[in-house]
ROLUM-769257 format. One record per atom (N, C-alpha, C): residue in three letters; chain; atom name; x, y, z. Coordinates in pm, whole numbers. Each point is the difference from the previous one (the first is absolute). Last residue first. Layout:
! residues N
[pt ala; A; CA; [X; Y; Z]]
...
***
This chain:
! residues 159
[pt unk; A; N; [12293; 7981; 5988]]
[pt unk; A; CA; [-118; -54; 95]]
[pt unk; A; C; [140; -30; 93]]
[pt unk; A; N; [54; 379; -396]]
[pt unk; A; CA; [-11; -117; 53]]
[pt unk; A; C; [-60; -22; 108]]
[pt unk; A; N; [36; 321; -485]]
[pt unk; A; CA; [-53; 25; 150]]
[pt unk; A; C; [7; -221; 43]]
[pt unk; A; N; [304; 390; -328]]
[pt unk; A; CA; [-129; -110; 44]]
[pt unk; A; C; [-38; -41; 101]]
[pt unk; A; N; [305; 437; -71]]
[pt unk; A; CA; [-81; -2; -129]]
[pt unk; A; C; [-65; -181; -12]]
[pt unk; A; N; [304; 73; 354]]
[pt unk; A; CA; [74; 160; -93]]
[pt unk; A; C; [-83; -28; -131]]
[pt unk; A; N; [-253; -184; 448]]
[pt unk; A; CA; [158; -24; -55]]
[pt unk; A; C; [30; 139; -77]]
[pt unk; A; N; [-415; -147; 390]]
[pt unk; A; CA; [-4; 60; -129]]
[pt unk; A; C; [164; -4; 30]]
[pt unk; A; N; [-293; -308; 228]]
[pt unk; A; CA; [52; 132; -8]]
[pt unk; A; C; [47; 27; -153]]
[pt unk; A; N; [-454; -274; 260]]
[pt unk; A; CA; [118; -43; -101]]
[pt unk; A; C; [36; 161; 42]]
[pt unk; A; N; [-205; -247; 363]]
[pt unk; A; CA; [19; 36; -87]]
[pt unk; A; C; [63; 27; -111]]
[pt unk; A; N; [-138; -315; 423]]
[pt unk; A; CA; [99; 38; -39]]
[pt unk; A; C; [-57; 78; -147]]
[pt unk; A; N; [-302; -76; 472]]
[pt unk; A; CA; [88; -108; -134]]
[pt unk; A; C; [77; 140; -44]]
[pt unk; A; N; [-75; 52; 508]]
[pt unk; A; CA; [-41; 26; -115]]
[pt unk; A; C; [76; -114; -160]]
[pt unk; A; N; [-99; -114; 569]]
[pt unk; A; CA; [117; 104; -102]]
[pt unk; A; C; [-91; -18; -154]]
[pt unk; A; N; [-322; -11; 439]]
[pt unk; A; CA; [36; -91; -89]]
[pt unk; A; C; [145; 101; -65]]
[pt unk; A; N; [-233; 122; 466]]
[pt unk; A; CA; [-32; 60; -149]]
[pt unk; A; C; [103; -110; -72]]
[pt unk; A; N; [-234; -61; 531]]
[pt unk; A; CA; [147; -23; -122]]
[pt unk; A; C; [-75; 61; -145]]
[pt unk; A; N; [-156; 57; 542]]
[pt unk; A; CA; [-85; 30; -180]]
[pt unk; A; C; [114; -16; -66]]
[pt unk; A; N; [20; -116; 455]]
[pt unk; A; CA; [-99; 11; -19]]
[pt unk; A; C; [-35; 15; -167]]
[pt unk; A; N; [426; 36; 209]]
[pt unk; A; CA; [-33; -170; -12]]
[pt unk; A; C; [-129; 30; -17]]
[pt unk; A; N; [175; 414; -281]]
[pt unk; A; CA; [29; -102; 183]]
[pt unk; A; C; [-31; -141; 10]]
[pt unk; A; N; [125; 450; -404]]
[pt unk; A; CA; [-26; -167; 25]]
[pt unk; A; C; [-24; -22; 115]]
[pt unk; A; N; [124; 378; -304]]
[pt unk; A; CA; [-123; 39; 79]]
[pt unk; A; C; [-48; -125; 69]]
[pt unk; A; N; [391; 99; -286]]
[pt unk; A; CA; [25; 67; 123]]
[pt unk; A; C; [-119; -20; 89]]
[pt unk; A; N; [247; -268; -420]]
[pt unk; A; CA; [-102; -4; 97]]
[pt unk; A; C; [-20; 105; 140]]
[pt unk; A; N; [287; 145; -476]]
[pt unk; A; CA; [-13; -112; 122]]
[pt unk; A; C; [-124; -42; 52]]
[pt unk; A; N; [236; 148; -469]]
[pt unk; A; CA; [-101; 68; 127]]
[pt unk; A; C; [-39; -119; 66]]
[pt unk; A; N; [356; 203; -380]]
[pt unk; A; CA; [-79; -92; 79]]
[pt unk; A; C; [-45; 7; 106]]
[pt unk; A; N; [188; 161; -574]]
[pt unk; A; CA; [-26; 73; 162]]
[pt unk; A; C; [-76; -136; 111]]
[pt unk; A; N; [399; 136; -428]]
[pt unk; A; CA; [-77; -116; 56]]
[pt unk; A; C; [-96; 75; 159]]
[pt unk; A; N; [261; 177; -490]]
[pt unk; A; CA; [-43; 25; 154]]
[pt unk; A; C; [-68; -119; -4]]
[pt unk; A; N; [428; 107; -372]]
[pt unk; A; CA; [-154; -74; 25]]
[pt unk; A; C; [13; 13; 155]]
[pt unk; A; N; [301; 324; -325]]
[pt unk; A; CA; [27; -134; 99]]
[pt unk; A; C; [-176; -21; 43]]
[pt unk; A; N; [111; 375; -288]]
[pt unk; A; CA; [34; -105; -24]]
[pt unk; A; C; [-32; -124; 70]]
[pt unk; A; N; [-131; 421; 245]]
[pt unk; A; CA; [59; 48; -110]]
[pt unk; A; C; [20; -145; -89]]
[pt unk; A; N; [-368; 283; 287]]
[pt unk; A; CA; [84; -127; 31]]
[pt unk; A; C; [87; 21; -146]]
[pt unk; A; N; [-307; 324; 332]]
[pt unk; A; CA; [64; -14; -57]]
[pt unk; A; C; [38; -147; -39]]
[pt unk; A; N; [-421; 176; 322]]
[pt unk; A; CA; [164; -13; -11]]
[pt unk; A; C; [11; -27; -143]]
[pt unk; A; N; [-418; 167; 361]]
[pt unk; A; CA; [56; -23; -126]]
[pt unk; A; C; [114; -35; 6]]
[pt unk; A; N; [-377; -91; 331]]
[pt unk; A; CA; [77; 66; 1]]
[pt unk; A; C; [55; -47; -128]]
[pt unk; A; N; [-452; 65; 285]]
[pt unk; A; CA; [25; -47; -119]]
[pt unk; A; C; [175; 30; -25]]
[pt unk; A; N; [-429; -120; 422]]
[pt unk; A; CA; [91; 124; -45]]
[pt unk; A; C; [58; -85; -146]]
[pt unk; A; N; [-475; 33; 321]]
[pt unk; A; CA; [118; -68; -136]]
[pt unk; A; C; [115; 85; -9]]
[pt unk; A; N; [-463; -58; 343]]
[pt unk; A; CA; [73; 88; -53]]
[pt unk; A; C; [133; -107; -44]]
[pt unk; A; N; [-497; -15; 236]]
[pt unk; A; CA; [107; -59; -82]]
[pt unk; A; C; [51; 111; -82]]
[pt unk; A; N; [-409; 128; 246]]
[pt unk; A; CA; [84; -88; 56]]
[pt unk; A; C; [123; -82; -31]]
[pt unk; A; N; [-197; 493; -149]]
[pt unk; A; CA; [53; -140; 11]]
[pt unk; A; C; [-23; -65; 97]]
[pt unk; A; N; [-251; 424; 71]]
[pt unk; A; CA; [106; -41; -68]]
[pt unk; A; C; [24; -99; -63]]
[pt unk; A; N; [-374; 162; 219]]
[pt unk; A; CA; [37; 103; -13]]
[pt unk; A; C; [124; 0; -101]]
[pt unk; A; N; [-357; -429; 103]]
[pt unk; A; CA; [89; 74; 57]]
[pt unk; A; C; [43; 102; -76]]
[pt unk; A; N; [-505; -206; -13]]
[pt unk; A; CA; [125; -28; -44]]
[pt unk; A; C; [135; 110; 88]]
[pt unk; A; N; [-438; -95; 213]]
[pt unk; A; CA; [94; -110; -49]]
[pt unk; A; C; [113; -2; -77]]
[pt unk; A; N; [-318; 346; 177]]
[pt unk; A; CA; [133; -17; 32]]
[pt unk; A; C; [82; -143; -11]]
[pt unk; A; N; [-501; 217; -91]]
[pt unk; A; CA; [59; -99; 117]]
[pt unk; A; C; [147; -22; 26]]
[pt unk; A; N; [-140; 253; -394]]
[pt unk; A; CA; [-51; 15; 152]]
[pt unk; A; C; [11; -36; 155]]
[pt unk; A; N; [166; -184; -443]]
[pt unk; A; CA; [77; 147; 60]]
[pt unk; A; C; [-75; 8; 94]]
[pt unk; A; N; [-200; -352; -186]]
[pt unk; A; CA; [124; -33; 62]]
[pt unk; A; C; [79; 115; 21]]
[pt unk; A; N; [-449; 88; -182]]
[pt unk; A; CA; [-8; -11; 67]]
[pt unk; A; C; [126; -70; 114]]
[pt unk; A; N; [66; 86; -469]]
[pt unk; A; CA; [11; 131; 117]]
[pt unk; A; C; [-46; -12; 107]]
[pt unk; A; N; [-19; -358; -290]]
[pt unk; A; CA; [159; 53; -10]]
[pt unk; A; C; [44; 150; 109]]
[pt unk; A; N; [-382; -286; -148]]
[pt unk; A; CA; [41; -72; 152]]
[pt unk; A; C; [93; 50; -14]]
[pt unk; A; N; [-195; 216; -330]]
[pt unk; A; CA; [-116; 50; 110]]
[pt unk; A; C; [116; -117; 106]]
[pt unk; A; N; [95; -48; -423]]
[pt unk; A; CA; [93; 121; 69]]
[pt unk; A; C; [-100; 70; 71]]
[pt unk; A; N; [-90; -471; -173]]
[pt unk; A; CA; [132; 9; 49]]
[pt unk; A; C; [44; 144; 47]]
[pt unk; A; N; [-396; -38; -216]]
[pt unk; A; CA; [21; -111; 143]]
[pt unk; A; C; [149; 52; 69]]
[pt unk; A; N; [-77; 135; -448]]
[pt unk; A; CA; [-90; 117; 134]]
[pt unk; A; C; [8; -61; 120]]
[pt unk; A; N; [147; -291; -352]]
[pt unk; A; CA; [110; 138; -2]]
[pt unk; A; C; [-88; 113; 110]]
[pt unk; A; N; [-254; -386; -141]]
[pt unk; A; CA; [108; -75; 92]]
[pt unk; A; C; [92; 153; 23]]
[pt unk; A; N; [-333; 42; -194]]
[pt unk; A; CA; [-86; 45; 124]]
[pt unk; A; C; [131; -92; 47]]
[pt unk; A; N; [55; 26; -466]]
[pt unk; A; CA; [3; 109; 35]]
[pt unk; A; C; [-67; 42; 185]]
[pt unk; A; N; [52; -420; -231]]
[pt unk; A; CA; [130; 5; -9]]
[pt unk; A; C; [-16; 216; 76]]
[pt unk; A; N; [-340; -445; 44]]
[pt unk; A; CA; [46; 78; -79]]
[pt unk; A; C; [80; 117; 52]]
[pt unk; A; N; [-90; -457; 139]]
[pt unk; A; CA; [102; 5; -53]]
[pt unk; A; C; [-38; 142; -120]]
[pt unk; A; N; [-228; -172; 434]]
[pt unk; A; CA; [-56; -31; -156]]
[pt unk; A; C; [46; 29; -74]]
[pt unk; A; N; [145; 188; 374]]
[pt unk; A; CA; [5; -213; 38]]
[pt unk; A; C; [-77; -40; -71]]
[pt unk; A; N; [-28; 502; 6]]
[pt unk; A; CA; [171; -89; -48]]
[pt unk; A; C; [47; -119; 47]]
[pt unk; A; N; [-536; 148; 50]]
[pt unk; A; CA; [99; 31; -157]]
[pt unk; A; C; [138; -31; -10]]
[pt unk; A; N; [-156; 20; 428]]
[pt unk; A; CA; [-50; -141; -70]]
[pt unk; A; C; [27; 8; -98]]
[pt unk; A; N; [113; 376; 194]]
[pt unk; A; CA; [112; -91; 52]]
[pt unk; A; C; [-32; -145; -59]]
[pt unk; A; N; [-216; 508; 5]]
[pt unk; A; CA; [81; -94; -100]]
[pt unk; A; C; [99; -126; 28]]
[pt unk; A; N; [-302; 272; 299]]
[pt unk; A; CA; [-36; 27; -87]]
[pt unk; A; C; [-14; -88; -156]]
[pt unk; A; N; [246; 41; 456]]
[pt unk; A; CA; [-149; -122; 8]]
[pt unk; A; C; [-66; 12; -134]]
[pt unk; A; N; [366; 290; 72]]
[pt unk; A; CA; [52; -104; 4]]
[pt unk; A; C; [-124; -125; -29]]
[pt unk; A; N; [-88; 469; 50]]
[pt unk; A; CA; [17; -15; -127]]
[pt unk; A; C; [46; -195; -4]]
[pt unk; A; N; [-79; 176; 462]]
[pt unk; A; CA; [-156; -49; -92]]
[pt unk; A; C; [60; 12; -177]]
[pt unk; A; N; [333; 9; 342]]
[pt unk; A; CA; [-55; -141; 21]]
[pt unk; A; C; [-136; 39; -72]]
[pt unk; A; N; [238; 394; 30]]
[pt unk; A; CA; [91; -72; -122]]
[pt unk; A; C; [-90; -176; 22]]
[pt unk; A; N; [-137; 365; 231]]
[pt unk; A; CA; [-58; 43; -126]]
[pt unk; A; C; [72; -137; -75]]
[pt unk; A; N; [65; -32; 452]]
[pt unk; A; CA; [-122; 31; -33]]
[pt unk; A; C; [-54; -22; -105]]
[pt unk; A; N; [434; 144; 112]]
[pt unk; A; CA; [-44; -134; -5]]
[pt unk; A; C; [-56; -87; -54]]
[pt unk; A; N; [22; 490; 130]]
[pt unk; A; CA; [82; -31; -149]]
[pt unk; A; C; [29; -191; 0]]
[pt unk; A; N; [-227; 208; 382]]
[pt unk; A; CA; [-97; 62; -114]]
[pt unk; A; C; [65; -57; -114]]
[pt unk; A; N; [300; -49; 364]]
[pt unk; A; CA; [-147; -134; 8]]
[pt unk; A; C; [-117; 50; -75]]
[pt unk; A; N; [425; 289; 20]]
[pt unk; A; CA; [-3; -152; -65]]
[pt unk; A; C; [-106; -102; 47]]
[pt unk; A; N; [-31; 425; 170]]
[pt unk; A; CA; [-20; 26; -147]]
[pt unk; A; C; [82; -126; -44]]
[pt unk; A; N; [-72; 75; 411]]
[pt unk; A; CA; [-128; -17; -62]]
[pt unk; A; C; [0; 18; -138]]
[pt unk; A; N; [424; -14; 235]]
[pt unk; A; CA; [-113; -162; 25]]
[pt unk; A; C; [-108; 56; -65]]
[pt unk; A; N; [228; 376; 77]]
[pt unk; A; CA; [69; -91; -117]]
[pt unk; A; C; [-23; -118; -28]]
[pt unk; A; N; [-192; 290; 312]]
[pt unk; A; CA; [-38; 27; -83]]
[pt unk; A; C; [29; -80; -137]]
[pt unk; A; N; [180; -88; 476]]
[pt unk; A; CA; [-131; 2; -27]]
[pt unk; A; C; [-49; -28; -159]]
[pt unk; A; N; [416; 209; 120]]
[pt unk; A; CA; [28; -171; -1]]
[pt unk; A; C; [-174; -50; -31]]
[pt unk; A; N; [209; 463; 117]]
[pt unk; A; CA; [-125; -32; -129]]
[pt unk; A; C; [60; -167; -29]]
[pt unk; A; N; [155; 254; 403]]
[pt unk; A; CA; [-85; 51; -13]]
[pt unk; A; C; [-105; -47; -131]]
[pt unk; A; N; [454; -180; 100]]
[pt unk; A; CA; [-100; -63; 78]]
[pt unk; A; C; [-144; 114; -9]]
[pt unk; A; N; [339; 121; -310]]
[pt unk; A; CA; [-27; -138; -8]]
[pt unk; A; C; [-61; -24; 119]]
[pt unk; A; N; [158; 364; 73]]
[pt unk; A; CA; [-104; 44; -109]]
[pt unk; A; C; [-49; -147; -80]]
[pt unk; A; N; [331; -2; 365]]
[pt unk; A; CA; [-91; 92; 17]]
[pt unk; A; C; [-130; -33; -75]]
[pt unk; A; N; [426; -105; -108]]
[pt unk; A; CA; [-30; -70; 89]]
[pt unk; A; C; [-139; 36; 7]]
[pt unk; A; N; [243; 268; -200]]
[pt unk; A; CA; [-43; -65; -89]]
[pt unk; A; C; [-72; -100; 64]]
[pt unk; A; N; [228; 290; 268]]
[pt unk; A; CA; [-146; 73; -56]]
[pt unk; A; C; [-61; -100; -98]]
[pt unk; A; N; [428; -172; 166]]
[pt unk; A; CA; [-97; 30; 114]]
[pt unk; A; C; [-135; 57; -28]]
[pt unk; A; N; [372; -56; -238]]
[pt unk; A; CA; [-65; -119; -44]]
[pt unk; A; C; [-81; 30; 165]]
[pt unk; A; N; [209; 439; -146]]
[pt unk; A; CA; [-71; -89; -81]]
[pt unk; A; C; [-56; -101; 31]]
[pt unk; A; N; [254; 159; 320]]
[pt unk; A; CA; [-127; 63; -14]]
[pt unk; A; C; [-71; -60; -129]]
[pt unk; A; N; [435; -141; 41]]
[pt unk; A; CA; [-79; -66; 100]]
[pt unk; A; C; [-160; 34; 23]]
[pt unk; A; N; [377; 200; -321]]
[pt unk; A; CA; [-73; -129; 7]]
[pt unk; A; C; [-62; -74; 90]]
[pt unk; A; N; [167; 379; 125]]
[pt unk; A; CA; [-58; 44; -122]]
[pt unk; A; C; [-115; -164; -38]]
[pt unk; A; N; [346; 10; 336]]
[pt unk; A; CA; [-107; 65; 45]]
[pt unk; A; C; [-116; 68; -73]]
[pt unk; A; N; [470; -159; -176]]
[pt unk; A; CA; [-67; -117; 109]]
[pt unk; A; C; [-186; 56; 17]]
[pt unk; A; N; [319; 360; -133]]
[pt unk; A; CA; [-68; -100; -136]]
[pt unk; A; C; [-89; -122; 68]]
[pt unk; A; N; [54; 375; 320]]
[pt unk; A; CA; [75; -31; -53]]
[pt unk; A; C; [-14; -83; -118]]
[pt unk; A; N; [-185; 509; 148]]
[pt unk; A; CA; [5; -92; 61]]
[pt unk; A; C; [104; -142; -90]]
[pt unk; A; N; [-207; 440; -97]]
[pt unk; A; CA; [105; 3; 87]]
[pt unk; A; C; [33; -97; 90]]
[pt unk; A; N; [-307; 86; -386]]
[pt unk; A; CA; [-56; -15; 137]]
[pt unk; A; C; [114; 20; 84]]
[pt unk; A; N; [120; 55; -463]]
[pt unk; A; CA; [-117; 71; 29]]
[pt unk; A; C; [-66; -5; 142]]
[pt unk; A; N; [361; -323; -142]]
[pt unk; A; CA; [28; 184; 50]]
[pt unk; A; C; [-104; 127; -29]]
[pt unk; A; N; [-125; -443; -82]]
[pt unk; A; CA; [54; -16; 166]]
[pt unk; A; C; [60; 119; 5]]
[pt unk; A; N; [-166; -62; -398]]
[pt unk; A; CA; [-126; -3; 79]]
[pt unk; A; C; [92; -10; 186]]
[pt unk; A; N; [230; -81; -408]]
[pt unk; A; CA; [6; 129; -16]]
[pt unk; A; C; [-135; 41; 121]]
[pt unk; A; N; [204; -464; -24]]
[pt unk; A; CA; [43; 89; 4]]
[pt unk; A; C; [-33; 219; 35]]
[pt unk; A; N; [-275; -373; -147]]
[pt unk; A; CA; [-13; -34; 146]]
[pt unk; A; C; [145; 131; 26]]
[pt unk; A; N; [-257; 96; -475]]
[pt unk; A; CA; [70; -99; 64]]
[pt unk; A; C; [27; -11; 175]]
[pt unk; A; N; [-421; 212; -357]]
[pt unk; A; CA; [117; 24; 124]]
[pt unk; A; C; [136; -126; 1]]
[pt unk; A; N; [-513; 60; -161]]
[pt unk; A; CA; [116; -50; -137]]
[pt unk; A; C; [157; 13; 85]]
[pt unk; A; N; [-517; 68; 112]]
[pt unk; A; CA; [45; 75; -69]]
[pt unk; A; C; [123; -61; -84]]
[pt unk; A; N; [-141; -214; 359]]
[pt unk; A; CA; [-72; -40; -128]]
[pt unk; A; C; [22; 98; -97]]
[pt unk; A; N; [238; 33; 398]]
[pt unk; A; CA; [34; -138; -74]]
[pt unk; A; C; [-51; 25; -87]]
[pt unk; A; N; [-146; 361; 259]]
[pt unk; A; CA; [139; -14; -135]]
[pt unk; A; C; [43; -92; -48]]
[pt unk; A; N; [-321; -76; 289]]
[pt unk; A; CA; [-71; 99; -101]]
[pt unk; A; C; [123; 61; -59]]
[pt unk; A; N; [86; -308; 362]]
[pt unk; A; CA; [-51; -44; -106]]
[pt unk; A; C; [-100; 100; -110]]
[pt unk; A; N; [244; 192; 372]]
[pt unk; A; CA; [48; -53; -85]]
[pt unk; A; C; [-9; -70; -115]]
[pt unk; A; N; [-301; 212; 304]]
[pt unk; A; CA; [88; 78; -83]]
[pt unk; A; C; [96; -95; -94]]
[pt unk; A; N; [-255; -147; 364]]
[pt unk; A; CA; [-104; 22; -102]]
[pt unk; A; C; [121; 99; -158]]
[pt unk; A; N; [199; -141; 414]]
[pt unk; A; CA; [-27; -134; -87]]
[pt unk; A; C; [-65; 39; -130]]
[pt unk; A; N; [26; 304; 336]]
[pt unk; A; CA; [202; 0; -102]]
[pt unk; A; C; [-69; -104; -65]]
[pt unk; A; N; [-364; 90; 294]]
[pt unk; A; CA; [3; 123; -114]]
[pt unk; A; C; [169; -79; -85]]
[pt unk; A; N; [-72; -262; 357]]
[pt unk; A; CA; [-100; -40; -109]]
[pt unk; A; C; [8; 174; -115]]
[pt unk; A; N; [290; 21; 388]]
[pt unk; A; CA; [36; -126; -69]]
[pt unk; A; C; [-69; -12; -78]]
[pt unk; A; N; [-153; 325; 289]]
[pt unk; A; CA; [127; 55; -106]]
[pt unk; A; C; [42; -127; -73]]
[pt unk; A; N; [-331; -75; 338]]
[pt unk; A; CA; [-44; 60; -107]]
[pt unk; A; C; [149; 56; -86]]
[pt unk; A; N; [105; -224; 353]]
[pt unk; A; CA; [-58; -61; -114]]
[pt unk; A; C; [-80; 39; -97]]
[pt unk; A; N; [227; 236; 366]]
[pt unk; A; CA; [58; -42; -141]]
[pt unk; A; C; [-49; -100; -49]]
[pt unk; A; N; [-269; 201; 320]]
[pt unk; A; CA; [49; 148; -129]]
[pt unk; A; C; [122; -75; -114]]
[pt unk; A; N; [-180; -228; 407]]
[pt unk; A; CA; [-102; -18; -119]]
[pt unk; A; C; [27; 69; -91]]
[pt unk; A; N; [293; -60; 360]]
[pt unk; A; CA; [-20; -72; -50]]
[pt unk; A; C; [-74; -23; -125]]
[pt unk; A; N; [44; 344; 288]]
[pt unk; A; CA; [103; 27; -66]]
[pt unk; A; C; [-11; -140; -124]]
[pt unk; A; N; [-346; 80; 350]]
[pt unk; A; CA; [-21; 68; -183]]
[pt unk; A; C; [154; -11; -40]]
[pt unk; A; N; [-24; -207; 442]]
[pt unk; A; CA; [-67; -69; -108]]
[pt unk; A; C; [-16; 86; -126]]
***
């Protein structure tokens, strides 16, 4: 049994080590031929200590968004009748007290949800016609064909 306990204590010292050159600035690279060990095994210690250190202050991090709540539902109670009495300055405080209390809570997302793409082209003389189908139709939700627009000629515009 100590052979057992001697390498887990050696596992948590490499963990403790590593992530103290992570944070230093280390790359996983240069930190694995510092431990002699393999890149895999680098990153693994990381999201393992990080692991770690998130379930150790998960606690703390609740008490400090149910204090930052807290504060934001008593400014909110504050001014909220003022911006449903249409003045214009407790409507702009309204709005960016439910604006952070929605970060908090993680309503808004990190990213997009919609993403666009935009693509350029060229055209030279000759008139583009572009048409767009019904792609989004079923027997449940028919999208109507679109009326007809006017295109554009070599200088008037027809129906």
């Amino acid at each position: 049994m100590p052979k057992q306990n001697g390498d887990a204590i050696a596992r948590q010292q490499r963990r403790f080590r590593v992530l103290q050159a992570k944070v230093a600035g280390a790359s996983v690279r240069q930190i694995a031929e510092q431990e002699n060990v393999s890149t895999a095994l680098i990153q693994k210690d990381v999201q393992r200590s990080l692991g770690e250190l998130a379930r150790e202050h998960v606690g703390h991090a609740d008490t400090v968004r149910a204090m930052q709540m807290e504060r934001y539902n008593q400014l909110l109670l504050r001014w909220y009748n003022r911006a449903l009495n249409n003045d214009p300055d407790a409507t702009s405080l309204v709005l960016k007290i439910m604006d952070k209390i929605n970060q908090i809570n993680g309503v808004i997302p990190d990213k997009s949800m919609i993403q666009i793409q935009q693509n350029s082209f060229n055209v030279n003389d000759n008139p583009v016609t572009f048409v767009i189908e019904n792609a989004n139709a079923t027997d449940n939700n028919p999208i109507p064909a679109p009326e007809p627009v006017l295109q554009a000629g070599t200088g008037d515009l027809q129906s």
